[in-house]
C-alpha positions in Angstrom: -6.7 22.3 54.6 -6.8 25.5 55.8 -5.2 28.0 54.2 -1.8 29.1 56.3 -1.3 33.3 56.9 2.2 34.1 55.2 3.3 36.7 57.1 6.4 38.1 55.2 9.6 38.1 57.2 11.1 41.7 56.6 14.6 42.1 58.1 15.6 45.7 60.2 17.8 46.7 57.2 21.6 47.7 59.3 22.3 52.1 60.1 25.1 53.2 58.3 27.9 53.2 60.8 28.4 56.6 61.6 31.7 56.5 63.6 34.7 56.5 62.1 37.6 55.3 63.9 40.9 56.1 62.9 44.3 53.7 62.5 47.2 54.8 61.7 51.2 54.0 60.9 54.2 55.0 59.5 55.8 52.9 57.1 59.2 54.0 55.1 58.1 57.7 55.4 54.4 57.7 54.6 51.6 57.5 57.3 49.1 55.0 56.2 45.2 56.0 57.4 42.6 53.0 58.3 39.2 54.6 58.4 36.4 52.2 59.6 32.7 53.0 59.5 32.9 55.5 56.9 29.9 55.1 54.5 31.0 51.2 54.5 28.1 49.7 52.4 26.4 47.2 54.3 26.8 44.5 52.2 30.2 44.5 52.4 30.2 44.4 56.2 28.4 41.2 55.9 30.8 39.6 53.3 33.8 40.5 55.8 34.8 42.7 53.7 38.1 44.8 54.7 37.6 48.5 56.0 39.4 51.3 53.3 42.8 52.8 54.0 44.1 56.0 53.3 47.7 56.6 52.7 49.3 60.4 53.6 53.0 61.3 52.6 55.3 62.9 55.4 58.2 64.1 55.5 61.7 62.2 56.1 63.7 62.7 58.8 67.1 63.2 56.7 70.5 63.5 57.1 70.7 66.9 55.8 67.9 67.7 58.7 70.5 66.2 61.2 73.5 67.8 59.9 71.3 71.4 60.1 70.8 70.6 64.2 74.3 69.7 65.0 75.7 72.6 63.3 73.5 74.9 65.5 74.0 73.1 68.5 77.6 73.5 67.5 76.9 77.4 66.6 75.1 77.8 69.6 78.1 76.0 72.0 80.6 78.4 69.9 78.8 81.4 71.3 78.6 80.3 74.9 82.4 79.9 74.8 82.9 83.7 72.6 80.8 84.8 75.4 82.8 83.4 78.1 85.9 84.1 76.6 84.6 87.9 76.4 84.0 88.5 80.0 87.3 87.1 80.9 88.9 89.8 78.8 86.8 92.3 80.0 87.5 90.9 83.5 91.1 91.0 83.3 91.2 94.5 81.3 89.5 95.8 84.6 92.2 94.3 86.7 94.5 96.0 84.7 93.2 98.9 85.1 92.9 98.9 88.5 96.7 97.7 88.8 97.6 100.4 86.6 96.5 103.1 88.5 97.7 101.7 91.9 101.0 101.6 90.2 101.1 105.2 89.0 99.6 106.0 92.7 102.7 104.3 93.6 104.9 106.5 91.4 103.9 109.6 92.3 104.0 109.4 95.5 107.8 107.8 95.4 108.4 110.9 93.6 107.1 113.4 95.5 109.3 111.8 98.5 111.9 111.8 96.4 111.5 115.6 95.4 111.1 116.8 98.9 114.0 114.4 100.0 116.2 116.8 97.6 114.8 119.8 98.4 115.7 119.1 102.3 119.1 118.5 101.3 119.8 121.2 99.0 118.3 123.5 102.1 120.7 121.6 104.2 123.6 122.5 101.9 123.0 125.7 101.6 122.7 126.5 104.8 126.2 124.3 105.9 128.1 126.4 103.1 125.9 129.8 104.6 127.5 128.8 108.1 131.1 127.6 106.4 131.1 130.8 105.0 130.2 132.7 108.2 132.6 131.6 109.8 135.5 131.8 107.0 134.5 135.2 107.3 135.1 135.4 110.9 138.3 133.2 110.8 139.0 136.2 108.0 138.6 139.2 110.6 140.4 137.6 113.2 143.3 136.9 111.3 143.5 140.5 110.0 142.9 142.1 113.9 145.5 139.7 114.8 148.3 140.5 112.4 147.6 143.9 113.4 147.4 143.0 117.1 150.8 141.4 116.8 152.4 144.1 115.2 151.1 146.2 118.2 151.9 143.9 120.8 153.9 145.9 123.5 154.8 146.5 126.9 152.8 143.7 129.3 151.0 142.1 126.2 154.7 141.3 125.3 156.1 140.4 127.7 152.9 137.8 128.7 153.2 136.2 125.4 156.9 135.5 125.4 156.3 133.6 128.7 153.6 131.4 127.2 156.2 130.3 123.9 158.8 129.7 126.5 156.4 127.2 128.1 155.3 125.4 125.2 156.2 121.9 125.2 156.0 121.1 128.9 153.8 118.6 130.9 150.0 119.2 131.5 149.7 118.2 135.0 146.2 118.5 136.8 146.5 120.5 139.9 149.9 121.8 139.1 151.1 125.7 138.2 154.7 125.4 137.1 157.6 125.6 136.8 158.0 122.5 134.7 154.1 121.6 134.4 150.9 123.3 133.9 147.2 122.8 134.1 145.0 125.5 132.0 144.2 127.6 135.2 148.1 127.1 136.5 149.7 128.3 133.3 147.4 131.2 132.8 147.9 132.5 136.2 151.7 132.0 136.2 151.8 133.8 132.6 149.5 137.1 134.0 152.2 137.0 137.3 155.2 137.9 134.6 153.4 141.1 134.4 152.1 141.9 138.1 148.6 140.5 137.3 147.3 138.5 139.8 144.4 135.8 138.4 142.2 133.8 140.9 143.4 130.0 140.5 140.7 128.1 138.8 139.4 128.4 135.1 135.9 129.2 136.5 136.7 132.3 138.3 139.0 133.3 135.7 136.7 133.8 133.1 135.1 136.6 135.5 138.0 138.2 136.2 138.6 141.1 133.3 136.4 142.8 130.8 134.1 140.7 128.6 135.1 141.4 124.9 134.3 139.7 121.5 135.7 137.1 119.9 136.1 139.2 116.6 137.6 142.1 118.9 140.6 139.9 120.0 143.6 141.3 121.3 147.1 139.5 121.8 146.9 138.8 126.1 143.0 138.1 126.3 142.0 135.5 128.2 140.0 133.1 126.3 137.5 130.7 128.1 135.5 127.8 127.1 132.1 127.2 128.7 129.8 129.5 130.7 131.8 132.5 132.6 132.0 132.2 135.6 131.2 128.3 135.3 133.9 127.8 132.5 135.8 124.2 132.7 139.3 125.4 130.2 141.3 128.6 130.1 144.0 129.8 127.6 145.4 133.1 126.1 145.2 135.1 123.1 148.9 135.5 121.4 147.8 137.2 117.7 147.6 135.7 114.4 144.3 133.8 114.9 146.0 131.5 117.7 145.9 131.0 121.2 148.4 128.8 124.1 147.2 126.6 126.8 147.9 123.4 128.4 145.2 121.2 127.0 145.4 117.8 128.1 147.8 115.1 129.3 148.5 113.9 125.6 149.2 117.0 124.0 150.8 119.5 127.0 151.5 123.1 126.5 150.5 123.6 122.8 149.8 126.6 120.2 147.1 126.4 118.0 144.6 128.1 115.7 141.3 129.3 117.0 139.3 127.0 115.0 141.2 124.5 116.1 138.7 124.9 119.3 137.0 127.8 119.0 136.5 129.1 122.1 133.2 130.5 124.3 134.1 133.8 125.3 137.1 136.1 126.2 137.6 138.7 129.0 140.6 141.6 128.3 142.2 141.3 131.5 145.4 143.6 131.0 
């Protein structure tokens, strides 16, 4: 028999894995590691043998954790609304301001109106009790050149003043010269005819007809006129004593009354 060659069997002994491959969970806080291929000895790979596992602690996710984030999201939400609340102060402070100083705008420039309101009418006194006084004064003189005027009063001056009193009382008529009614023009001329004075017959020629003289130079038998001369629209006469006589209307007739009563325009010495 011949002999049989034993050729031993020699088996390609297995590489140690050299990659690792990594498996991992989390279970009730801890992160459990499955590392395969790492310096697994081979004859454990071929019994089946189960790959090593690692296990790593981690941290819990706690309540205290949780309470920490809500109370800075709260903190944070506070701020927003301080920061809001903030600007709306500082919004409505500005409006106030603004308001504020339109108002006192306002003010002062009520007051100034006001101030220059009574400085126009304490001008506008003093200038109405400037002219009251004026003419107090005036009123003053005449009466005093009058008394004296009266006193003096003679000859045709008398005589043309006693006409005018007797007349005093009767009807103003337009158009008419006597005897028992007058207009202005009519009664004057009548009264100047008691003393051989001959007057034109209307107010407006009249008031031309003698020396021009001034009101505070009256004598008792001036004519007195009232408009423009030589365009004047009422006559009467001087008779002393700050008075004069005329017919003046249809309601009142032949009257007597004081200069101011209607102070006249002019005056013309005619005697």
């Amino acid at each position: 028999m011949s002999p049989v060659a034993h050729i031993p069997s020699h088996r390609k002994p297995r590489r140690a894995t050299s990659t690792r491959a990594l498996r991992a969970g989390v279970t009730g806080g801890f992160l459990t590691l499955a590392v395969a291929g790492a310096a697994v000895p081979a004859s454990a790979t071929e019994n089946n043998a189960a790959p090593a596992e690692s296990t790593l602690e981690m941290p819990t996710v706690s309540a205290t954790l949780a309470n920490t984030a809500a109370q800075t999201a709260d903190a944070t939400q506070q701020a927003a609304s301080d920061y809001e609340l903030q600007a709306q102060k500082d919004q409505a402070a500005a409006h106030a301001k603004i308001a504020a100083k339109k108002a006192k705008a306002e003010a002062d420039r009520k007051a100034k109106e006001a101030r220059e309101a009574a400085r126009k009418a304490a001008a506008k006194r003093a200038a109405e009790a400037k002219t009251q006084a004026a003419k107090a004064s005036r009123s003053a003189e005449r009466t005093t050149l009058s008394t004296t005027s009266v006193s003096n009063a003679s000859g045709n001056a008398a005589a043309l003043i006693s006409f005018l009193k007797a007349q005093l009382g009767k009807a103003y008529v337009l158009g008419s010269s006597g005897p028992s009614s007058y207009d202005c023009s009519g009664l004057t001329q009548a009264a100047f005819k008691q003393v051989g004075v001959s007057l034109p017959r209307v107010s407006q020629d009249q008031s031309t007809a003698g020396t021009p003289v001034s009101l505070d130079s009256l004598q008792p038998g001036d004519l007195l006129y009232w408009g423009s001369a030589g365009s004047a629209y009422h006559v009467g006469v001087y008779v002393g004593g700050g008075k004069f006589i005329g017919a003046q209307n249809s309601s009142t007739g032949i009257v007597e009354r004081p200069l101011d009563y209607d102070t006249p325009t002019g005056a013309v010495r005619v005697l």
